[in-house]
C-alpha positions, 0 to 999 in steps of 0.5 A: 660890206656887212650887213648893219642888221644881221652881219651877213656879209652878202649885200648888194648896192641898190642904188648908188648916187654923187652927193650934193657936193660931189665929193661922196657917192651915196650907196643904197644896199640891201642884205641879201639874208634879211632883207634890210636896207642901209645907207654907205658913202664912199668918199675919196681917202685924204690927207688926214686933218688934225684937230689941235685941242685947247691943251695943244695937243693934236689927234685925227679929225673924227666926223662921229665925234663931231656928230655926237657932240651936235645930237647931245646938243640937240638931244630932245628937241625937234631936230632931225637926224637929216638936219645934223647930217647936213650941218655935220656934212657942212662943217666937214666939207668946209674944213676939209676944203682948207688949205691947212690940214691942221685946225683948232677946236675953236674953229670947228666950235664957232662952225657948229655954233653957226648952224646951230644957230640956225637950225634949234636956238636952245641946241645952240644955247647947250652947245655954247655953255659947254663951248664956251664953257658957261660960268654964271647964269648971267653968261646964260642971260646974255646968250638967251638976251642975244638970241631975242635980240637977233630974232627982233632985228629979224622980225 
C-alpha cells in the first residue's frame, strides 16, 4: 500500500483490528521510508448500491461524497472528524444492510439529517436549507422554531 505522505510503496500493518460493526478491519500502518502512521479499512466487496437522484437517474453509492456533503455542513462548528466518520460509518452501514441494492437520495438525506440532529443542530439547519432546498427565511424560522421546540420538550 503506498504511503498517504511520501508515496513509497514500503509500508507495513502495524496494528490491525475488527471494527465495531464487524464488517471492516482496521489497519494501522507506518511507512517505512518516512515513518508516518495512516489508517486503512479493509471491507468485504459487495454487490454495489445505487443511488436514484431527484432527476431519476442512478449512479454508485460513494461514501466520500456522503462525507463531503456532511464536513460542509458542519464546516467551522465543533464537530470532530470522528463524530462524521461515525455518522458516515452509521448511515453506510444501515443502508447497506437493506435488502434493496437501490435507494433514493431522500433516504440517504432524511439519514443524515437524523444525526445531525443529533450531533450540531446548525450543521443540521445547513444540511436541511440545502436538503430540502430553503426558499424564504420563513422555512428558515420554522426549522430554527422546531429545533427549540424539541430542546424544550426535552429539557
Amino acid at each position: 500500500m503506498k504511503c498517504l505522505y511520501c508515496g513509497q510503496d514500503d509500508t507495513r500493518v502495524i496494528d490491525s483490528r475488527t471494527s465495531d460493526d464487524g464488517l471492516s478491519i482496521r489497519r494501522r500502518r507506518v511507512c517505512e521510508s518516512c515513518g508516518k502512521r495512516f489508517t486503512t479499512y479493509e471491507k468485504i466487496e459487495s454487490v454495489p448500491l445505487f443511488v436514484i437522484k431527484k432527476d431519476g437517474s442512478r449512479q454508485a453509492f460513494n461514501r466520500q461524497k456522503l462525507i463531503e456533503r456532511i464536513l460542509r455542513a458542519c464546516q467551522k462548528r465543533a464537530v470532530s472528524m470522528a463524530d462524521i466518520n461515525a455518522l458516515a460509518d452509521e448511515i453506510e452501514s444501515a443502508i447497506l444492510n437493506t435488502p434493496h441494492r437501490e435507494l433514493s437520495t431522500k433516504d440517504i438525506g432524511d439519514r443524515v439529517l437524523r444525526g445531525l440532529w443529533r450531533i450540531d443542530e446548525v450543521a443540521y439547519v445547513r444540511f436541511a436549507s440545502i436538503y430540502q432546498e430553503f426558499d424564504s427565511l420563513e422555512t428558515f424560522i420554522n426549522a430554527i422554531k422546531e429545533i427549540k421546540k424539541q430542546r424544550r420538550s426535552k429539557g
